[in-house]
C-alpha positions in Angstrom: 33.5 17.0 -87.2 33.7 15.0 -83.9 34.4 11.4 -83.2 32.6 9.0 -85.9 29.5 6.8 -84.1 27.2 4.4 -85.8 25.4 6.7 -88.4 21.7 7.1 -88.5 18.7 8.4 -91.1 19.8 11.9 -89.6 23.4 13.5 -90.2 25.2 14.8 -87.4 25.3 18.5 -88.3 21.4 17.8 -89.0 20.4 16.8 -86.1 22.5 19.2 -84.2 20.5 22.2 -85.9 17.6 20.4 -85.5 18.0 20.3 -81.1 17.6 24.5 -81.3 14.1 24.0 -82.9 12.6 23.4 -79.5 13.8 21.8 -76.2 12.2 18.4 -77.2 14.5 17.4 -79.9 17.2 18.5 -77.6 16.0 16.2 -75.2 15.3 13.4 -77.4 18.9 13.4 -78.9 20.6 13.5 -75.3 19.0 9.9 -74.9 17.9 8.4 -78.0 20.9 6.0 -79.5 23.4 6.7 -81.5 22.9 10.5 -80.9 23.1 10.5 -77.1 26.9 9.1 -78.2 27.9 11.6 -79.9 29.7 14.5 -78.3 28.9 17.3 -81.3 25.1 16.1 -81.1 25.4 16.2 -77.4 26.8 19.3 -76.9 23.8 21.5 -79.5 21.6 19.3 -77.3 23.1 20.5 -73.8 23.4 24.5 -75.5 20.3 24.2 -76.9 18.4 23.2 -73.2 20.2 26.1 -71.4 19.9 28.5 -74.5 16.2 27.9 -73.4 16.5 28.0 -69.8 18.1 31.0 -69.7 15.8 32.9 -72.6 13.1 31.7 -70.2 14.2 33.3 -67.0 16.0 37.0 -68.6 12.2 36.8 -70.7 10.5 36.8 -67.2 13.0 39.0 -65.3 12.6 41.9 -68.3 8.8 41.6 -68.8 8.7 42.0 -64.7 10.4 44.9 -64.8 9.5 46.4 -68.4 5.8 45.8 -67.0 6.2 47.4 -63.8 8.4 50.5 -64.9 6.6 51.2 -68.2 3.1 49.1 -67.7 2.1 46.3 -69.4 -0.3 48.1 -71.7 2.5 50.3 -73.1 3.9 50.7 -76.5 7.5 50.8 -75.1 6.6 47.2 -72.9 5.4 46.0 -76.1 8.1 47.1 -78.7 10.7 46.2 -76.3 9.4 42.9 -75.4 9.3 41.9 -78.7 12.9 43.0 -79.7 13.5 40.7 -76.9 11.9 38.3 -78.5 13.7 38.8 -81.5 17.0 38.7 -80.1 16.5 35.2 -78.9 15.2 34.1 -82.4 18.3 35.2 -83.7 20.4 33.6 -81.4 18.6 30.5 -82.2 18.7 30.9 -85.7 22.7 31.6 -85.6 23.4 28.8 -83.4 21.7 26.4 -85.6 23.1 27.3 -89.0 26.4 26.8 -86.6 25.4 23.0 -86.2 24.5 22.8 -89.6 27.6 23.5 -90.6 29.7 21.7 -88.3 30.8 24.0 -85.8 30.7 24.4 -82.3 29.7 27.7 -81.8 29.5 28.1 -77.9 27.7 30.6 -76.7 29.3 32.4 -73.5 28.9 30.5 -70.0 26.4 28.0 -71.1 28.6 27.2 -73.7 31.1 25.8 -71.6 28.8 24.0 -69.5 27.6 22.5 -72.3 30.9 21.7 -73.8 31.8 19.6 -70.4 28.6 17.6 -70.2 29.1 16.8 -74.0 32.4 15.1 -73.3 30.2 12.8 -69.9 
């Protein structure tokens, strides 16, 4: 557990699960009192915004080159796309169970990152 700050309706380990269930929460938490204080909420928050940044930009990157290489009607664009898809679910769904129980699980790189703006 991190530092203790004023406590809320939500627990910390709560509401760090709950910044991975869309980039909204995550940004709601970075500035809405007592959570923006709070370097554990902070940090899931921070992960959880580059988590989808970066989802985002491999997602495009792939599905460029998937599309071109295989076309974009194709079974194998398809199939592949989706495992795509389902690799970021996962990572979602591990790094929230993570928060939930208390940990900082930092993901490589953006972990980091996210570790040094939680501590701002």
């Amino acid at each position: 557990m991190s530092e203790p700050y004023q406590q809320s309706g939500i627990s910390e380990n709560a509401a760090g699960a709950i910044t991975y269930i869309t980039i909204v929460p995550a940004i709601v938490f970075l500035v809405l009192p007592p959570y923006s204080a709070n370097p554990f909420i902070r940090f899931h928050a921070w992960q959880s915004i580059f988590l989808s940044i970066v989802s985002i930009i491999v997602n495009a990157v792939i599905s460029v080159l998937l599309g071109v290489s295989a076309g974009y009607g194709s079974s194998l664009y398809h199939a592949l796309t989706n495992l795509l898809w389902i690799f970021w679910l996962l990572l979602w769904i591990l790094c929230a169970i993570n928060a939930l129980n208390g940990k900082r699980f930092g993901l490589p790189v953006i972990g980091a990152i996210s570790e040094r703006l939680a501590r701002k």
